[in-house]
C-alpha positions in Angstrom: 85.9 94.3 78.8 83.6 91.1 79.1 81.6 91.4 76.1 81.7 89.4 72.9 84.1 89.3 71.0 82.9 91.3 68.1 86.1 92.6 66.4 87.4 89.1 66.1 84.0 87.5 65.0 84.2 90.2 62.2 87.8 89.5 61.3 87.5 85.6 60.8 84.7 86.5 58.9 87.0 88.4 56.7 89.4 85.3 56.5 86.9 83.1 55.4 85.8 85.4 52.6 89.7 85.9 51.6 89.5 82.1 51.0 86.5 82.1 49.6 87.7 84.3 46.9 89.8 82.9 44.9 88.8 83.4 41.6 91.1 82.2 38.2 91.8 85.8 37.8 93.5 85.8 41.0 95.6 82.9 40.9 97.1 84.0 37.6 97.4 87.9 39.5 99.7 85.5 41.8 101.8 84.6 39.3 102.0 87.9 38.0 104.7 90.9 38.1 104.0 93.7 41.0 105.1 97.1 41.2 106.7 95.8 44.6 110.3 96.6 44.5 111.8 93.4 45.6 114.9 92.5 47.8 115.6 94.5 51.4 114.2 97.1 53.2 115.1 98.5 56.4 115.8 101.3 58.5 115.6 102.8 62.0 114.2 105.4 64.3 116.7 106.0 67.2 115.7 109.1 69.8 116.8 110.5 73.2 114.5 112.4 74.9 115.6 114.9 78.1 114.2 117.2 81.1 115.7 119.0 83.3 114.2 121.0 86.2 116.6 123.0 88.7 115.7 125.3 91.8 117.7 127.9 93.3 116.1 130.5 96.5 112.7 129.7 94.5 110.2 131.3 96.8 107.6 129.4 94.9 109.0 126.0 96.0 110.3 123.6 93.7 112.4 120.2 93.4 115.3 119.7 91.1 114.8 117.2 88.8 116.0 115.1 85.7 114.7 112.5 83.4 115.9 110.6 80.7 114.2 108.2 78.0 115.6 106.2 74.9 113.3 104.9 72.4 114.5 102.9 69.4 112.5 101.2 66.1 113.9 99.0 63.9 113.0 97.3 60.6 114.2 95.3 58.3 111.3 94.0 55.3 112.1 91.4 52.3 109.9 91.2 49.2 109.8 89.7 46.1 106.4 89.1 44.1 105.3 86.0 46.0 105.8 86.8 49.2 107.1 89.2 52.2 108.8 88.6 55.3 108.6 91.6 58.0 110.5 92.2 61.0 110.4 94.8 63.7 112.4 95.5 66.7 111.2 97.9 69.6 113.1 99.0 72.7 112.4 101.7 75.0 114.0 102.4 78.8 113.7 105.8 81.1 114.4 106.7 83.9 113.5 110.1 86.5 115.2 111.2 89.4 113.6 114.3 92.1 115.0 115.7 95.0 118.6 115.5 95.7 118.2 112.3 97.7 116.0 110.4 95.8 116.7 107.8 93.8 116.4 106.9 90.1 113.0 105.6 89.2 111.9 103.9 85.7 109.5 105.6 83.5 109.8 103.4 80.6 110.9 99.5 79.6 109.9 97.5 77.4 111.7 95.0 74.4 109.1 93.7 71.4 110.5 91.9 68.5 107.9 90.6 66.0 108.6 88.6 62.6 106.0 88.0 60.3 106.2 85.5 56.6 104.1 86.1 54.3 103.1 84.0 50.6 100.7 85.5 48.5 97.4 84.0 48.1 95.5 87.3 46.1 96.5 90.9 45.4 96.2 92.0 48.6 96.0 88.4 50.7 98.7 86.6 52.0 99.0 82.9 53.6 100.8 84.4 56.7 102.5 83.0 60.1 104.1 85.2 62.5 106.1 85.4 66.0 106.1 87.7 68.6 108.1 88.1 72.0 107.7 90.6 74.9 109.5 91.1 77.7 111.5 94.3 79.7 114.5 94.6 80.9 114.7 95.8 84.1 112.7 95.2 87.8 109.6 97.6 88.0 108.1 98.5 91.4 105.0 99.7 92.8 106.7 103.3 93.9 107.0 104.4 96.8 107.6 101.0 98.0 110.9 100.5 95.9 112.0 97.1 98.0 109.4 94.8 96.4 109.3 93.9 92.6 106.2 93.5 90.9 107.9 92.6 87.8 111.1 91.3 85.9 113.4 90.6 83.0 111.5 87.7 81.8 108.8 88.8 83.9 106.6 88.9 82.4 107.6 87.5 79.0 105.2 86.8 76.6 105.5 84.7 73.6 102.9 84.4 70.6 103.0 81.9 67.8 100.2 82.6 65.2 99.2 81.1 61.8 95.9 83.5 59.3 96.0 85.7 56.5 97.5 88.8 56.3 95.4 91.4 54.7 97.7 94.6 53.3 95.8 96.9 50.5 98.9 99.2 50.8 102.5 99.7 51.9 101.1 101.6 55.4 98.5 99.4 56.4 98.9 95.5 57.8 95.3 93.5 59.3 96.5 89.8 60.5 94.3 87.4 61.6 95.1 84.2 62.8 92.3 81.8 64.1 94.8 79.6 65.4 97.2 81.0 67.6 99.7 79.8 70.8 100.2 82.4 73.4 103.1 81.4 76.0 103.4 83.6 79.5 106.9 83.5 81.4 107.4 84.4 84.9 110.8 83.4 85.3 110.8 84.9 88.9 110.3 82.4 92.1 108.9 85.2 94.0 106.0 86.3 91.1 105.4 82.9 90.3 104.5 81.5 93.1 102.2 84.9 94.0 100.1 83.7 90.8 101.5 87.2 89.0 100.2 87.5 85.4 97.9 84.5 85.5 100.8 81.6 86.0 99.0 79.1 88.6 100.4 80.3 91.9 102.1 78.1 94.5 99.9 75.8 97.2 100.7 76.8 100.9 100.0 74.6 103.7 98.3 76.5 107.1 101.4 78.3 107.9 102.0 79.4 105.1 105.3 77.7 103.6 105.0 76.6 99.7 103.8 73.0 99.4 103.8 72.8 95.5 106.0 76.0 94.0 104.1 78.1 91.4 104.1 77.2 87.6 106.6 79.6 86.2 104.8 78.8 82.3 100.8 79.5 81.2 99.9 78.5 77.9 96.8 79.5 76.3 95.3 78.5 73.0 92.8 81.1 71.0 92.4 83.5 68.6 94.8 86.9 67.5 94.2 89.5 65.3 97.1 92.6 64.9 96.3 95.5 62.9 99.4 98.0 62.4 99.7 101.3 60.0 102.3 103.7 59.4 101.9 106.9 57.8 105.2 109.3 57.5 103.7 112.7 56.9 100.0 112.5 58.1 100.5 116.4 58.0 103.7 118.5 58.0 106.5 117.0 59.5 104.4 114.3 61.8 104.4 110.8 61.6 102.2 108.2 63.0 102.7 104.3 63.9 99.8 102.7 65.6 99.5 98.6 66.2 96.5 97.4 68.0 96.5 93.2 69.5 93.5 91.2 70.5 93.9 87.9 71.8 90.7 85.8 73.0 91.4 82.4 74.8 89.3 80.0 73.2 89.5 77.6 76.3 88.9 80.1 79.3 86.9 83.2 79.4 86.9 83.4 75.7 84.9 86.4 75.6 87.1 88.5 77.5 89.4 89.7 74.9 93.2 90.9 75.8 93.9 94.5 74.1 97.5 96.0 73.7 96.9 99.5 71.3 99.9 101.5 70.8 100.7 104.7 69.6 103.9 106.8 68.8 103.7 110.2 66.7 107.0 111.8 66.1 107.1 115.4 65.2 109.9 116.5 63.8 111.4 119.9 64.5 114.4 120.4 62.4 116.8 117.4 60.8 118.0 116.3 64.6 115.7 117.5 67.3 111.9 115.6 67.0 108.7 115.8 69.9 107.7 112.4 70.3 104.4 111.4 71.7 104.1 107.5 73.0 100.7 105.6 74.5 99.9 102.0 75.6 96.5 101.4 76.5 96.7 97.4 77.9 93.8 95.2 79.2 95.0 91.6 80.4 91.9 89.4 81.9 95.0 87.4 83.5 96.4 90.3 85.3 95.2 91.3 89.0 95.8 95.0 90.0 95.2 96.3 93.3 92.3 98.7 94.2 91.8 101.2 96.9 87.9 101.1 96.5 87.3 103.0 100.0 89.9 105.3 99.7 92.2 104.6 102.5 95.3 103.8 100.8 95.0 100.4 101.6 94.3 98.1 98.7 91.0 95.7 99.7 90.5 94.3 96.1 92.0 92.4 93.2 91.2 92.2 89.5 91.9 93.3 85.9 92.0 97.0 85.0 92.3 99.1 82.1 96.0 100.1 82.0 97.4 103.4 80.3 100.7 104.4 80.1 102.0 107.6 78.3 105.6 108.9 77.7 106.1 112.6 76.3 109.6 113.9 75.4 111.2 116.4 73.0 115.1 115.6 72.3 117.6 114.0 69.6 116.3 111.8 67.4 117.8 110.1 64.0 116.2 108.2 61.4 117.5 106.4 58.5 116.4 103.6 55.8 117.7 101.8 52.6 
């Protein structure tokens, strides 16, 4: 992931020209009726997905199981012909258990609310600032080892403050670039923080190891952000797509080592109730250390950013509605 930062050199380049633009026919289009229909807008996607596995004198062998997984996606958009103002609120939470002894085990958790104001500059430009927070809501692990937390409500949180241009030719697609943009990292957990989890400067120890100076529980980081989302109901038949991809570049450390959070959830819809969902999240963080088994011997001898994937399948109840 350490190469230059190309997407966002080609973005800002895009800004410039959206200022650059500005012609006398534009600023009376800004001051000129659109076919926007102005006022309110929102709705919601709410789904629960279920499996269920169950052996009985299954010469084949086997091991009961269950797993559950909520996903919800809200919205609520405001318009007029000057500006826009949207708003989005994520939340998704599973859970598997196997075996008849074993314990519940989390599959899914994450909370994302983003709100973005927009004033028109051009037909399709708009002066734009936006806020984002990130956080879960439940202690993960590194399974089997279910004793340990490698992560926490609040921990990570992550906080984004952002001021560009929003570019949006249509009603699907949204490109926001903001060269000026505060990212704020949490890690309200004594234990994480002071292990230097997700970049926070981790606590000093003297030679026995007790905590001289505890670690910073905060990381702030100044750069650039760029967030590209589209939604499309009806790509084909009864399938719908929403896709949002982030880039963040820290202009004061490691600049060209971009962060990357892509996401993707296609809902297929099988009748008015029951819909197949589909999610990914493909995550690069320079800031976050993973452990590596490079030799093979199921002991971890290395630490250092990796390409993170995560993907959630389920088929189950799902509702959707919108004003």
């Amino acid at each position: 992931m350490k190469t230059k930062i190309f997407s966002l050199s080609v973005f800002i380049l895009l800004f410039i020209n959206g200022f650059s633009q500005v012609t006398d026919a534009e600023k009376k289009l800004r001051e000129s009726k659109t076919d926007t229909i102005a006022g309110w807008k929102s709705g919601a996607v709410l789904s629960i997905n279920a499996s269920q596995s169950s052996f009985t004198n299954w010469a084949a062998g086997g091991q009961n199981s269950l797993a559950l997984n909520g996903l919800s996606s809200l919205y609520a958009n405001y318009t007029n012909k000057k500006s826009s103002w949207d708003n989005t609120f994520d939340i998704g939470y599973g859970k598997q258990k196997q075996g008849k002894d074993a314990g519940w085990l989390k599959t899914d958790d994450k909370i994302d609310f983003s709100s973005k104001y927009g004033k028109m500059a051009s037909e399709k430009w708009y002066y734009a600032a936006l806020l984002n927070f990130k956080t879960q809501m439940d202690a993960g692990y590194k399974y089997p080892n279910d004793s340990v937390p490698i992560s926490d409500f609040l921990a990570p949180a992550y906080l984004i403050a952002a001021v560009g241009m929003d570019f949006k030719p249509n009603k699907n697609l949204s490109a926001f670039v903001a060269p000026v943009t505060a990212k704020t990292t949490l890690v309200n957990n004594k234990v994480l923080a002071d292990s230097g989890a997700y970049g926070v400067e981790k606590a000093i120890l003297d030679n026995a190891g007790q905590v001289i100076t505890p670690g910073k529980k905060i990381r702030n980081e100044f750069g650039g952000y760029i967030k590209i989302a589209y939604q499309k109901n009806e790509i084909v038949k009864n399938v719908n797509l929403n896709t949002k991809i982030e880039l963040f570049s820290n202009y004061l450390q490691n600049a060209k080592n971009v962060d990357v959070s892509w996401e993707v959830l296609i809902a297929m819809k099988v009748n008015k109730y029951i819909t197949a969902t589909i999610s990914t999240h493909l995550l690069y963080d320079d800031d976050v250390a993973i452990a590596v088994d490079t030799n093979n011997d199921d002991i971890p001898d290395k630490m250092g950013p990796r390409t993170q994937f995560k993907q959630v399948i389920g088929i189950g109840l799902s509702y959707k509605f919108s004003n």
